[in-house]
Each structure stands twice: as C-alpha cells, then as structure tokens.
C-alpha positions in Angstrom: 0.0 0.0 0.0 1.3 3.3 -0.9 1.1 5.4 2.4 1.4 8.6 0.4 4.4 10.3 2.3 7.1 9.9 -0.9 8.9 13.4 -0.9 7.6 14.5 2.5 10.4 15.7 4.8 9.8 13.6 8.3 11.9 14.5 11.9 13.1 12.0 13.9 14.0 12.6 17.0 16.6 10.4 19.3 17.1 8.5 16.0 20.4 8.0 16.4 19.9 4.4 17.5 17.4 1.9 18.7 13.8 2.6 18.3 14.5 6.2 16.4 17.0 4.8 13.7 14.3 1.9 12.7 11.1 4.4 12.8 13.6 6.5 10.3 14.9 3.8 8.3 11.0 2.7 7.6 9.4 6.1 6.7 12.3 6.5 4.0 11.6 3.2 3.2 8.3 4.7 2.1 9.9 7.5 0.5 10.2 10.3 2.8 13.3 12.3 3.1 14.1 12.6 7.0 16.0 14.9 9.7 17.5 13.2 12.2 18.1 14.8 15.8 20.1 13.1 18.6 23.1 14.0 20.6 26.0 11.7 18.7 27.3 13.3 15.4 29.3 10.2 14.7 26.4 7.8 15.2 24.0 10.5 13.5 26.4 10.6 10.3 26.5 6.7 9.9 23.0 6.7 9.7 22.1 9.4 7.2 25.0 7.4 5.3 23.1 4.3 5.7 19.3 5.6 5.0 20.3 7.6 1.7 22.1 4.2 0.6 19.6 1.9 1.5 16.0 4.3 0.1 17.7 6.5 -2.0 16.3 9.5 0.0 17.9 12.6 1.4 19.0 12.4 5.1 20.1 15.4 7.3 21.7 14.7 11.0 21.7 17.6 13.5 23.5 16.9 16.5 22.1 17.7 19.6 20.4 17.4 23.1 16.5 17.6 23.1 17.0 18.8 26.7 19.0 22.4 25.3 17.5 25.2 24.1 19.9 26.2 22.1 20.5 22.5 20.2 16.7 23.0 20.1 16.6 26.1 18.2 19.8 24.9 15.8 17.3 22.3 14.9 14.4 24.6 14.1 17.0 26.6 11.6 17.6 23.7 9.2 14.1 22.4 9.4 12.8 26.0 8.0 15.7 26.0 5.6 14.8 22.6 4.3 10.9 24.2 4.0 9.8 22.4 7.6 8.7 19.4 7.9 5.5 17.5 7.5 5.9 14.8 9.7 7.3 15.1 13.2 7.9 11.6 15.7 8.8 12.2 19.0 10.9 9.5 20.7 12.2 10.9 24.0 15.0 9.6 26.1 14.2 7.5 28.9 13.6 7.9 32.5 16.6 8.1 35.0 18.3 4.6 35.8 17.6 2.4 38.3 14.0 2.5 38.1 12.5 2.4 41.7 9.6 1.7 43.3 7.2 5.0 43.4 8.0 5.7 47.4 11.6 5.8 46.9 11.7 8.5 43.7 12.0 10.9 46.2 14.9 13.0 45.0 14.1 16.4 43.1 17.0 16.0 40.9 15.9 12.6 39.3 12.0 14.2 39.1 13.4 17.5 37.3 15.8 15.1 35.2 12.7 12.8 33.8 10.8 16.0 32.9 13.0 17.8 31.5 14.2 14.1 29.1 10.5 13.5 29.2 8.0 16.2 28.5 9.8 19.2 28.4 12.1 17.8 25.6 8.6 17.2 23.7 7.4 20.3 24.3 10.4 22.4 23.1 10.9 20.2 20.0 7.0 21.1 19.1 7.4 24.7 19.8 10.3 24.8 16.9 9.0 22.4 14.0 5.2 23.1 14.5 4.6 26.3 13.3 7.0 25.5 10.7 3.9 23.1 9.3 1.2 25.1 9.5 -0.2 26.8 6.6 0.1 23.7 4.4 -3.2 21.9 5.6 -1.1 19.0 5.8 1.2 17.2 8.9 1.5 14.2 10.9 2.5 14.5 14.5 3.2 11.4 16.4 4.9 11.2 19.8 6.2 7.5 21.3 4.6 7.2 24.8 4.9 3.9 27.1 1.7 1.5 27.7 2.5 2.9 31.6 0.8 6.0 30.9 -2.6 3.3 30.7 -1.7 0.9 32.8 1.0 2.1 35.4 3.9 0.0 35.7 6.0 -1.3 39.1 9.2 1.0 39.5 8.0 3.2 36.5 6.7 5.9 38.4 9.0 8.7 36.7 7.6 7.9 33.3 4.8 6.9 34.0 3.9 10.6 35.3 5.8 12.5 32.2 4.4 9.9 29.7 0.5 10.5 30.9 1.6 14.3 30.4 2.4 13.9 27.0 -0.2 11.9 26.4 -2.2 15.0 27.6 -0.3 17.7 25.5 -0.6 15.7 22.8 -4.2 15.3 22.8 -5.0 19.5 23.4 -2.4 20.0 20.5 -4.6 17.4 18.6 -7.5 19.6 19.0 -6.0 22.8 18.3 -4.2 21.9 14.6 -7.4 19.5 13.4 -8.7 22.2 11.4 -5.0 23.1 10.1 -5.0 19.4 8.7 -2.3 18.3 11.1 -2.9 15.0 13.2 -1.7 14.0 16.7 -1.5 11.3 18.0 0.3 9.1 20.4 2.4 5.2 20.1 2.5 3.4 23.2 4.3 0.3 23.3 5.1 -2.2 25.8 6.9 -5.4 25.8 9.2 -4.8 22.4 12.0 -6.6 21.6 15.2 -4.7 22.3 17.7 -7.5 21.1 19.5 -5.3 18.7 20.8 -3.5 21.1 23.9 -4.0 22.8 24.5 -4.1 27.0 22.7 -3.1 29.3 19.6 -2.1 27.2 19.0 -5.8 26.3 17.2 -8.0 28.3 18.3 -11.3 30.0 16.4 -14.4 29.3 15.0 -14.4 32.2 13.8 -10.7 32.0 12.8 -11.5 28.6 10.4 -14.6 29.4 8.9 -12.6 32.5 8.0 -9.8 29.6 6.0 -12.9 27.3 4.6 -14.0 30.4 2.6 -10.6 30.2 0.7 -10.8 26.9 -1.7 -12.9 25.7 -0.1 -12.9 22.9 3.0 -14.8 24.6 5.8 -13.1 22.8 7.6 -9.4 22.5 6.3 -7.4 19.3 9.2 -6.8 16.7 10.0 -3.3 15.8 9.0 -3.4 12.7 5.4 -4.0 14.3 5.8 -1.2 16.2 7.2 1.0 13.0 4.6 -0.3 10.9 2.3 1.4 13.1 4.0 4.5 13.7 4.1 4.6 10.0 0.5 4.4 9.5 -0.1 7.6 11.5 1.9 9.7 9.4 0.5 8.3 6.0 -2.2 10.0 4.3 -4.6 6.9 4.8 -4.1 8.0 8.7 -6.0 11.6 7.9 -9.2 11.2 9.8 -7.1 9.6 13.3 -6.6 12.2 15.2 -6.0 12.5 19.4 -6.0 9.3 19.9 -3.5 6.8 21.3 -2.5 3.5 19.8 -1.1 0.6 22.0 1.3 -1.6 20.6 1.7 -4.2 23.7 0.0 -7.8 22.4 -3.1 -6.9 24.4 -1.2 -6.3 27.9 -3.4 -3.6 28.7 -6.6 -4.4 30.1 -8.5 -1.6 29.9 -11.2 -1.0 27.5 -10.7 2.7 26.9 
C-alpha cells in the first residue's frame, strides 16, 4: 500500500539508535526524506550514510540534546531552511536509571531530570517544528509514549507521570491543529523486543520470558510491528485519526478505553 508520504520531509527525534534509527529507516523506506536529531554526530552521520544508501532519499543529521535550548533552536533553523517538515515523531529519552519503586523516587533531581528528558524535551521540540507546518493543511505529528501512561507500571513511576503528560499535551495540540490538517496522535508500546541493542539495554532471558509472560499474545512485538504502526499515522490513509492513542503491547493492557 502506498502510504502517500514519498517526498515529504519527516523528523526523527533520538534516532540516532534503537527505536528512532528503525522508525527513520521505515518512513524513507516509504519514501520520505528525514531529519534526524540526537546528541552523537558520529552515530547521526552513519545513519544518514546508511538511509540515503539503502532508500535512496535525502538524510540530514543535526546533532544535539533535546534537553538544550539552544541544540533546540539549531534544529528549528535547518528544518525551516529545508521548508519544515511535515511529519514530526517524538521518541524521548528515557527515564533516570535504576527504576525504583514510586516511594523511593523521592529526589528532586531525578524528578526535574525525567521531565526535562520527558516532557519538556517534547514540548520544546513542538514549539520549533510546529509552526513550521502550519499553513500547508497537511502534517503528521506522532509522539512515542509507554503502555504505563494506561496501565501504570511497578518502579515506573517517573515515566509513568511525564508519559501521561504527553499523552495530555498531545491530545489538546490534537485539537487545536485539526482544522490546520495536522494529526496528533500518540504510540504506546510495551513489551518490544530490544535485542538489537547491545549491553545493558537488552534483556536477560530471564527478563525476557517474564515480559512474554505478560501478553496474551505470549511473545515481544518486533519493531517493525511497532514501525509499521508509527508509519500508519503519518500516511495519508491516517488523515481522519486524530487524538488518539494507539497501543502496541500484544493486548497487555486491560483496559477498554
């Protein structure tokens, strides 16, 4: 199916690795040219190196911390001298380590770190590359959430608090740019498999049998299942989905809303 996004300029954000690289490798793969925004340079330029050999697309790295204002607004000058982009997805850096249970995150420092990685990195990046789409009665906004901001977690207090707040910025900035043409809307996974990466990010086989144990499904989703539906969202088939979020977690959550 042609998702209708061949030309369209799409920002990545933290797609230097992991979860960022793959949503970028598979909207080129559908023909989009893409920024990419993360804090390596090195890492940043093997990736545009790999995405322009791979699609045969244009890709522009801009190195930098989604947690400074000035890296921010660096980032907003080349999207407005590319001509801004039409697709934004906002992956955010994760929550201070070692998770702890919700009585013991009890330092300001680690709760004014996981905002500031969290939410505030969201809202800055939205701030710069928004208005940049507005008067073309076309965008796609999609921001990567956690199942935890639906179904809180153990030890994930920290994001589960900032991920239900963009979850809830998301959904008034949904409102706001539906009659501009622009969608928002939110991915929230749980339970993917992180096996490409390397140390501590990947989980044991114990860890990794516990996480099956919590879906009916009985395995981990892949991250193509999880790009595949990011992808979706910012295709033209995705137009009248707006404010809502999608789960990608092999039915984990219980909830029917």
């Amino acid at each position: 199916m042609d998702l209708g996004i061949r030309g369209k300029l799409a920002l990545v954000t933290a797609s230097s690795g992991g979860m960022g690289r793959n949503i970028a490798h598979t909207l080129a793969g559908e023909g989009a040219d893409v920024v990419l925004f993360a804090r390596s340079g090195d890492k940043l330029r093997e990736v545009c190196g790999e995405i322009e050999s791979r699609h045969g697309v244009r890709a522009t790295g801009v190195a930098g911390s989604m947690t400074e204002h000035a890296d921010i607004r660096r980032l907003g000058e080349t999207l407005q001298a590319l001509g801004g982009p039409d697709i934004v997805v906002l992956v955010s850096p994760r929550p201070p380590n070692p998770l702890r249970e919700t009585l013991q995150e009890n330092e300001q420092t680690r709760w004014d770190d996981a905002y500031r990685n969290q939410l505030w990195s969201v809202v800055e990046v939205v701030n710069v590359a928004v208005p940049l789409m507005l008067g073309r009665g076309w965008g796609r906004i999609v921001a990567i959430t956690s199942a935890s901001a639906k179904q809180p977690m153990a030890v994930h207090a920290l994001s589960t608090v900032f991920r239900a707040g963009v979850t809830a910025y998301m959904k008034g900035l949904a409102n706001e740019l539906a009659v501009r043409g622009i969608t928002v809307n939110c991915v929230a996974p749980a339970l993917i498999d992180t096996s490409h990466r390397q140390g501590a990010a990947a989980y044991s086989e114990a860890q990794a049998a516990r996480r099956k144990s919590l879906t009916p499904m009985g395995r981990m989703g892949t991250q193509e299942e999880l790009c595949g539906v990011v992808a979706f969202l910012a295709s033209r088939q995705a137009g009248f989905v707006t404010g809502a979020t999608i789960a990608v977690d092999g039915g984990m959550v219980g909830s029917l809303f």
